[in-house]
C-alpha positions in Angstrom: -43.0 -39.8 -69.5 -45.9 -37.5 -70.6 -45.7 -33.9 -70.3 -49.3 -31.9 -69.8 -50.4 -28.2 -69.8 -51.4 -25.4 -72.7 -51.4 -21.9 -72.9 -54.0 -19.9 -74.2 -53.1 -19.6 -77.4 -53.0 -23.5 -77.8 -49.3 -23.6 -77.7 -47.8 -26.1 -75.8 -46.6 -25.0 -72.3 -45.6 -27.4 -69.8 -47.2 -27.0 -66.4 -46.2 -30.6 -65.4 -44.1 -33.9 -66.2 -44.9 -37.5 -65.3 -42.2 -39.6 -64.8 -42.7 -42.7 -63.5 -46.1 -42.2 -62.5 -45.0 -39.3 -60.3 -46.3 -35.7 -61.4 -43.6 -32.9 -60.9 -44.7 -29.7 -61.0 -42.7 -27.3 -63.8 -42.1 -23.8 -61.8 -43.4 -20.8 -64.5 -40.9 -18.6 -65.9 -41.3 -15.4 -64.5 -39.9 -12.2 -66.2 -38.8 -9.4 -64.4 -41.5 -6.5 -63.8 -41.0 -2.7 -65.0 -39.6 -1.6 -61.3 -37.1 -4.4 -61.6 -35.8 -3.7 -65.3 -35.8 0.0 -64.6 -33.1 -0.8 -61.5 -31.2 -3.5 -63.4 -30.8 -1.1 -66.5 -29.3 1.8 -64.1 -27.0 -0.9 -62.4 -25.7 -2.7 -65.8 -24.9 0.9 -66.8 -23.1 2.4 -63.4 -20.8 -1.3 -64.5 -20.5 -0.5 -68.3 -19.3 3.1 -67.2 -17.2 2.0 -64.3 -15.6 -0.7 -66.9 -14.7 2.3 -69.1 -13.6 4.9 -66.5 -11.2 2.8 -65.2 -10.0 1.9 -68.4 -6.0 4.3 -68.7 -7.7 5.8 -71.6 -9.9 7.5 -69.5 -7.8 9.3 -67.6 -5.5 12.2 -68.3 -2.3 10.3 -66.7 -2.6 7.0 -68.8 -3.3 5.0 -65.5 -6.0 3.3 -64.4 -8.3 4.5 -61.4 -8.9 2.7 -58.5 -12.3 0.5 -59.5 -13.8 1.8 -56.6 -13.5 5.5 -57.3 -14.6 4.2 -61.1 -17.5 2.3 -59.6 -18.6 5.7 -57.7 -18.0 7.7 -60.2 -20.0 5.7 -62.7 -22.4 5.7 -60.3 -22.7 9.4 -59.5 -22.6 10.3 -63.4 -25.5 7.4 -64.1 -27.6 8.6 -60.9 -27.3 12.2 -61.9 -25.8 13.2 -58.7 -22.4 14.9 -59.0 -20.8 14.0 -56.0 -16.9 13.2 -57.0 -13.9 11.8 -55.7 -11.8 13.5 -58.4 -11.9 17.0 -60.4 -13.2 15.8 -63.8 -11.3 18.3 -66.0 -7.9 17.3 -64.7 -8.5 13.9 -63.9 -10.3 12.2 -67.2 -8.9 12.6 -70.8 -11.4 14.0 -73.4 -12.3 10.3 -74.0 -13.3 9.7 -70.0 -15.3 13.0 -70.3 -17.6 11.4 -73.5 -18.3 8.6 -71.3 -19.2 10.5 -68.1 -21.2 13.2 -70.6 -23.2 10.0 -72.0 -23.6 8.3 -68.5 -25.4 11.7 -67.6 -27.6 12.0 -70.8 -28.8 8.1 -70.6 -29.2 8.5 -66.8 -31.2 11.6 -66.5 -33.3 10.4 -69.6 -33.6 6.9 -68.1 -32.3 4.0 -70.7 -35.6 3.4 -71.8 -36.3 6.8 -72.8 -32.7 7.1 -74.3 -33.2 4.4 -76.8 -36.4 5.0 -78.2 -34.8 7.4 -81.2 -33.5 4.0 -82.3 -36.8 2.2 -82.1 -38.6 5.0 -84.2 -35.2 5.3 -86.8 -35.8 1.6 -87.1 -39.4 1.6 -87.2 -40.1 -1.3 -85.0 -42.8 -1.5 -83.1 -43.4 -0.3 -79.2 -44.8 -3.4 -77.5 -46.8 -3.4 -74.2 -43.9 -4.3 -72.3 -41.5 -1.4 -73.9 -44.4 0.9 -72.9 -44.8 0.0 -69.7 -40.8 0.8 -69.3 -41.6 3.9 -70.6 -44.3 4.9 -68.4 -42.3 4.1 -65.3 -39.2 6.1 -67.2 -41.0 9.0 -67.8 -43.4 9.1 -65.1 -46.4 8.8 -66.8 -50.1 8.5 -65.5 -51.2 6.1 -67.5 -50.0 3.8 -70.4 -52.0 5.5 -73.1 -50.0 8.4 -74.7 -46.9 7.6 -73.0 -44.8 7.5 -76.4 -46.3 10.9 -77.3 -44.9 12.2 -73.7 -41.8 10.0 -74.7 -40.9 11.7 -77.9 -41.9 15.1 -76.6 -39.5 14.4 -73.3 -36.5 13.7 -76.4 -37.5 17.3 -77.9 -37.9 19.6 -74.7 -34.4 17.7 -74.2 -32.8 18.3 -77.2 -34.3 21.9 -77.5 -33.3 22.7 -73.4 -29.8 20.9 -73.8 -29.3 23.3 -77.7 -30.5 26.3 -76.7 -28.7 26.4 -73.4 -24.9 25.1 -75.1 -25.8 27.7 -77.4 -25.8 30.5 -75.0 -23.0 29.3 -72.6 -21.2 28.6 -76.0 -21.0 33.0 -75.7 -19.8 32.8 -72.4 -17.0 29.6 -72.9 -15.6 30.3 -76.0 -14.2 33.8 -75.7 -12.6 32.6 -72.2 -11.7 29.0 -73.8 -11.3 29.2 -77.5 -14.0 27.7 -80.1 -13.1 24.3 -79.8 -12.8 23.8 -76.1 -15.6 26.1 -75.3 -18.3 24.2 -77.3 -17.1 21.1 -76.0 -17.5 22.8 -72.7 -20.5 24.4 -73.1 -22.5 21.6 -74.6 -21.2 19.4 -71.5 -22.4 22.0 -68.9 -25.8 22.3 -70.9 -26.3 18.7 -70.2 -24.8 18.2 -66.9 -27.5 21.3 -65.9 -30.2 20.0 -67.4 -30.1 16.3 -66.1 -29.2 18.0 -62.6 -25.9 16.4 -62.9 -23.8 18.8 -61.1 -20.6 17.9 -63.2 -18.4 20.6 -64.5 -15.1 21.0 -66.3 -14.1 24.3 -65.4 -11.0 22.6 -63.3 -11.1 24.3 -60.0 -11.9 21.6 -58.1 -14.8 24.0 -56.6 -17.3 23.8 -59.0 -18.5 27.3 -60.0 -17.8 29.1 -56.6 -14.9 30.9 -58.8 -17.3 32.5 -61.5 -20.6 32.9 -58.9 -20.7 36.8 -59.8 -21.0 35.7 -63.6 -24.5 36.8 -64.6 -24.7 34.7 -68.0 -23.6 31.4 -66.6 -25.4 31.7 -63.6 -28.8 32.5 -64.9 -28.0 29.9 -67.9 -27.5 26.9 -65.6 -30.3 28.0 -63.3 -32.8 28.5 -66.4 -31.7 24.7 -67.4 -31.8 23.1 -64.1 -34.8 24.3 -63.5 -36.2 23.3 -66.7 -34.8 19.4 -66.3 -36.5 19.5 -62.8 -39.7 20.5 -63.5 -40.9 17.3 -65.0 -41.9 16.0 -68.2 -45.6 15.8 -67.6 -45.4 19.3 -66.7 -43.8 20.3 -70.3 -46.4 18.1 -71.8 -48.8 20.9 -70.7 -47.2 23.4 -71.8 -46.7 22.1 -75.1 -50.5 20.9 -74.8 -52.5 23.7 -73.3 -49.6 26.7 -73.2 -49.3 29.0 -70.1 -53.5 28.4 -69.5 -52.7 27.1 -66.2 -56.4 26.1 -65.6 -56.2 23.7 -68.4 -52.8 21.5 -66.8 -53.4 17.9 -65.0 -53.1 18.7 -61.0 -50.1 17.1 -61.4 -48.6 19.7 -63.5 -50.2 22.3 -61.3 -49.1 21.5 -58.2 -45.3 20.7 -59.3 -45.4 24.1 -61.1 -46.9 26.1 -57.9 -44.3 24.1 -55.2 -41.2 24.8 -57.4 -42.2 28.5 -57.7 -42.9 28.7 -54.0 -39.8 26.9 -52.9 -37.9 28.7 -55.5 -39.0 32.3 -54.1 -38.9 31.2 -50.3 -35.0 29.7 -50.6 -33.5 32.4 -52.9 -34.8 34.5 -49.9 -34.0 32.7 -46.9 -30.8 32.7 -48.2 -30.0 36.1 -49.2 -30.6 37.2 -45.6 -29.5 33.8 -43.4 -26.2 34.0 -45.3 -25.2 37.4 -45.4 -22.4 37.6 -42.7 -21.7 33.8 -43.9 -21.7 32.0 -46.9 -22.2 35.5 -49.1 -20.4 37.6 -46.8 -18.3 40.6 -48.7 -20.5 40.1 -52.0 -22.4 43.1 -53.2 -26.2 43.0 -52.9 -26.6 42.2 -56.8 -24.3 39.5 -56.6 -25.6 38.3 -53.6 -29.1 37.9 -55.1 -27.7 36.5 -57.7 -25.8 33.5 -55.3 -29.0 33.0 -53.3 -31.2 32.5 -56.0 -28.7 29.6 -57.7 -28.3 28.0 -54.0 -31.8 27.8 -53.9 -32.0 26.2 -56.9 -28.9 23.8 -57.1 -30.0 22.9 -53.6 -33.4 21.0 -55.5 -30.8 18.4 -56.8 -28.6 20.2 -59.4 -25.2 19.5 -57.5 -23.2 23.1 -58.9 -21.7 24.7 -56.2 -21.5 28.8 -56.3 -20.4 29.2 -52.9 -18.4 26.8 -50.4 -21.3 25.0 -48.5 -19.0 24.3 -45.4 -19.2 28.1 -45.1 -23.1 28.3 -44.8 -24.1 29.0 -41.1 -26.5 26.7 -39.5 -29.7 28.2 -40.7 -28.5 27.6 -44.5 -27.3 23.9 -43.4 -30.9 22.7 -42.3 -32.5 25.1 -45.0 -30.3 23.1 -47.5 -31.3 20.0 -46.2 -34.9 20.9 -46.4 -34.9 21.4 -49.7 -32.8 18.7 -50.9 -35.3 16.4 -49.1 -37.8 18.2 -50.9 -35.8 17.8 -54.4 -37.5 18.4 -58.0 -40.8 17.4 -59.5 -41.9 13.7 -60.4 -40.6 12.6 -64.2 -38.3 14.6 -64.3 -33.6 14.6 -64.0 -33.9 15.3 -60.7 -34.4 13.1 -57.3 -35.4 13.7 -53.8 -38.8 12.9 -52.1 -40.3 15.2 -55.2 -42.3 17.9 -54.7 -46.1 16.5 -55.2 -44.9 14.5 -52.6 -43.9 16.9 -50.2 -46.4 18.9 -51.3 -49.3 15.7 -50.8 -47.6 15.2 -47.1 -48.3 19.1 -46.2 -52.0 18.9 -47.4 -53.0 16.0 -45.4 -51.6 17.4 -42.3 -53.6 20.2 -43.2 -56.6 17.9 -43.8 -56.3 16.3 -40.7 -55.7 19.2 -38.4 -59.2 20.9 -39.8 -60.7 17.1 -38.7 -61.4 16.9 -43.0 -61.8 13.5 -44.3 -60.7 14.5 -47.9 -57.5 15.9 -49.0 -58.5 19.1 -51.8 -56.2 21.1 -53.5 -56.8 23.1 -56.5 -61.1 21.7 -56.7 -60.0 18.2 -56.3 -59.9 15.2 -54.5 -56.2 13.1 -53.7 -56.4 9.9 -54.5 -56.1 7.6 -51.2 -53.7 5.5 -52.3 -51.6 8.4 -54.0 -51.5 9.8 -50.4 -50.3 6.2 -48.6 -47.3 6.3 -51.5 -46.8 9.4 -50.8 -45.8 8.7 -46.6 -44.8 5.5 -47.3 -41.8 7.5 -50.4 -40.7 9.6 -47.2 -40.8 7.1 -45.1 -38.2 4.8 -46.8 -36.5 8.3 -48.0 -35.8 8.6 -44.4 -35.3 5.2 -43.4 -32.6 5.2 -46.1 -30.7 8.3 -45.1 -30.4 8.0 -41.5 -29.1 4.6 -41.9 -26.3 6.1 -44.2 -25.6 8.5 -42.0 -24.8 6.1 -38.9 -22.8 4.2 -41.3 -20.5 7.3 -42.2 -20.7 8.7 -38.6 -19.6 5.1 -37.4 -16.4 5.6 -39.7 -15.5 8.7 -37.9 -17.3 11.4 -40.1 -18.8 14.6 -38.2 -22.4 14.2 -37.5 -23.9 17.5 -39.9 -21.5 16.7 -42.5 -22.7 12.9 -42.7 -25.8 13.9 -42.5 -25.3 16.7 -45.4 -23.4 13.7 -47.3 -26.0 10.9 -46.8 -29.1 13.2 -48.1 -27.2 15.0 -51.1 -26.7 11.4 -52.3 -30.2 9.8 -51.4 -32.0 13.1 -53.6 -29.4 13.0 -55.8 -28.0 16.6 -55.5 -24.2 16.2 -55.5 -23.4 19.0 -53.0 -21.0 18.5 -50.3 -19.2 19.8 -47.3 -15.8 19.2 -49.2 -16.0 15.5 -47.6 -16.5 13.2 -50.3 -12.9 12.4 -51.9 -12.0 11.6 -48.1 -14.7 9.3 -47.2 -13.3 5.4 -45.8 -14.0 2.8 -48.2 -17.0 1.8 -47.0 -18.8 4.9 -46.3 -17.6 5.2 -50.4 -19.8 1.9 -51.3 -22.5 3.4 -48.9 -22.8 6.2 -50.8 -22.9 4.4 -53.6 -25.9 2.7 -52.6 -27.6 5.7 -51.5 -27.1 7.4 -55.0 -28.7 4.2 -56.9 -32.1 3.7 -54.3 -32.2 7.9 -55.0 -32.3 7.7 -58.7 -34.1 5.0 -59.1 -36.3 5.2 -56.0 -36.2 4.0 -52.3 -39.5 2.6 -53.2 -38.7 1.3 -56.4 -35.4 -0.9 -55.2 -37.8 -1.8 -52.3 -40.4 -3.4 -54.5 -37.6 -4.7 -56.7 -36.0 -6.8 -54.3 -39.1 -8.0 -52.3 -42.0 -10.6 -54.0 -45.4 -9.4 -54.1 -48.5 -10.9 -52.5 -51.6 -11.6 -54.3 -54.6 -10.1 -52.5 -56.1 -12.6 -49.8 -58.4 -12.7 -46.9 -58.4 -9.3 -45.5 -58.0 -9.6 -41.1 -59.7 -7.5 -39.0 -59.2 -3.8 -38.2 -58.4 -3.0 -34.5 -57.6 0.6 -33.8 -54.5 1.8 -32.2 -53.2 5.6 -30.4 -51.5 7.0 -32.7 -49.6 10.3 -31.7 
């Protein structure tokens, strides 16, 4: 038998064996890409939390949760979305809430991003390979600089997540004690800031009890927005400051489409949902309620008002923006809104017959703009085919539909339907919550083999529209 093949380096790697006189071919070892570690990180770690929810230590009763409400809420923690089967302050112990509070910090950071303090404690080098994780994790635009962005990400984190435990800590501990109300406060910072949508106040209601409540409010709206905005777009700031001329166009145009979405939803709100949703609340307060449903709506998952009470203007605003969702890079999902915001300027493009797309004195990439339709494209693709699932099981049509898109943008906000779904609208949702967090796209490519380029056919046009 005779073995033959080297590598590059002049090691030894077998590419073929002879046995016999007869040549077999040895397959290559292939390693699994950055899309594909990035999903299989997120699902090992929706199982290592599901193994410890449903462990009776995690729960307040000393039993053991049914593995798959465990599964789905490992999965809702991980993916950032905050949709839940059970109220998590009466449901999990104090050691169940650690676990869900560390499933929301490693999922909102990504687990890349998560253990890099470990890497620079240790002082081992950040290989190609770990970079390339971390480009992906963080949404960087290139691989150069991305353990800069990295670190920074871990400080506008840590600073975010102190400052704003710090100031709820004012409004929790007076109502709560000192001990319970850090714990709290420190768990709602987080669960804000990674867009989780998780709280512990033990209504059952989210905040819809304490939505007049100026402090906490304007606290949890201050982080989410600050977790969806992106780290790239921090990166500037800490770079160049407020000289907005000086950002990438990526940090410009997520700044300038959260702003606008921000100030158009607080305001479609406060007047669609007056004799509605907000009906009875004073015009202070009601500001107040609009503004937060505008901005839980862009994936955040708190709840200041009962969304099966919002009239069917607020419904398909809602769904708008939760389509929409936060900015690329950052704790939050949906399409994002350089995506959105790429699919509105070449409409605009193509209706003045212009052959480039422009925004702020530059040119869109071409194949940023085929990502960006072919993002919503499988966005929707994915949502509509939860929703016949669910509707198929006997769920109302809006309220499956409300379901399916809160979980594919991650937002966590439901029509008070999801601790009665059928099992396997449950596992459904499930699905929906992973491809969101991790990206339609992403699981897409994950699953499917690439092609190397080849002969390219020839073009024939088509009618389109």
């Amino acid at each position: 038998m005779s073995v033959g093949g080297f590598a590059a380096c002049g090691r030894p790697n077998p590419l073929w064996v002879n046995v016999n006189g007869v040549q077999f071919v040895m397959p290559k070892k292939r390693r699994p890409n950055a899309v594909q570690t990035l999903a299989l990180s997120f699902a090992l770690l929706i199982l290592a939390g599901a193994c410890l929810l449903s462990l009776p230590l995690s729960s307040r009763s000393g039993e053991s949760i049914p593995w798959t409400n465990a599964m789905f809420t490992a999965a809702s923690a991980s993916c950032v979305t905050g949709l839940t089967v059970y109220d998590t302050a009466t449901q999990f112990s104090p050691f169940g809430q650690v676990v869900l509070l560390c499933l929301i910090q490693i999922g909102g950071l990504g687990f890349v991003t998560a253990s890099l303090p470990a890497a620079l404690l240790t002082r081992r080098r950040v290989g190609l390979r770990q970079r390339a994780l971390l480009q992906d994790s963080v949404g960087a635009l290139q691989l150069g600089g991305v353990v800069r962005l990295a670190r920074r990400a871990l400080l506008v984190t840590l600073l975010s997540e102190g400052v704003g435990a710090a100031l709820l800590a004012l409004w929790f501990c007076p109502r709560y004690g000192l001990g319970k109300g850090l714990w709290m406060a420190l768990f709602h910072a987080v669960s804000a800031f990674c867009n989780a949508g998780f709280d512990l106040l033990g209504t059952g209601t989210s905040i819809t009890m304490v939505a007049g409540e100026p402090l906490l409010n304007v606290v949890l709206m201050a982080l989410i927005i600050c977790g969806g905005l992106g780290f790239l777009v921090w990166d500037d700031m800490l770079t160049h400051g407020l000289r907005f001329r000086c950002w990438r166009l990526h940090s410009k145009m997520a700044a300038s489409v959260t702003v606008s979405l921000f100030a158009g939803g607080a305001l479609a709100f406060y007047f669609l949902e007056a004799d509605h949703a907000f009906a009875g609340a004073s015009g202070p307060v009601r500001g107040l309620m609009a503004a937060f449903q505008s901005v839980t709506a862009r994936t955040a998952g708190f709840a200041s008002v009962d969304q099966a009470s919002l009239s069917q203007g607020g419904v398909l605003l809602m769904l708008l923006l939760m389509f929409v969702g936060a900015a690329s890079g950052s704790t939050g999902g949906g399409v994002k809104v350089n995506t959105f915001a790429v699919l509105l300027l070449s409409v605009r493009a193509r209706i003045r017959r212009q052959d480039d797309v422009n925004v702020f004195r530059r040119r869109l990439d071409e194949a940023d703009i085929h990502k960006a339709y072919s993002t919503a494209g499988m966005y929707l693709t994915g949502a509509l085919a939860g929703c016949m699932v669910l509707c198929v099981q006997g769920v109302d049509l809006t309220d499956a539909l409300y379901e399916t898109v809160s979980a594919m943008s991650t937002v966590g906000l439901s029509r008070n339907l999801t601790a009665s779904l059928p099992l396997l609208s449950r596992w459904t949702v499930i699905l929906m919550m992973f491809a969101g967090r991790v990206g339609s796209m992403s699981v897409a490519m994950a699953v499917t083999k690439g092609r190397e380029k080849g002969l390219r056919y020839v073009p024939e046009k088509i009618l389109i529209g």
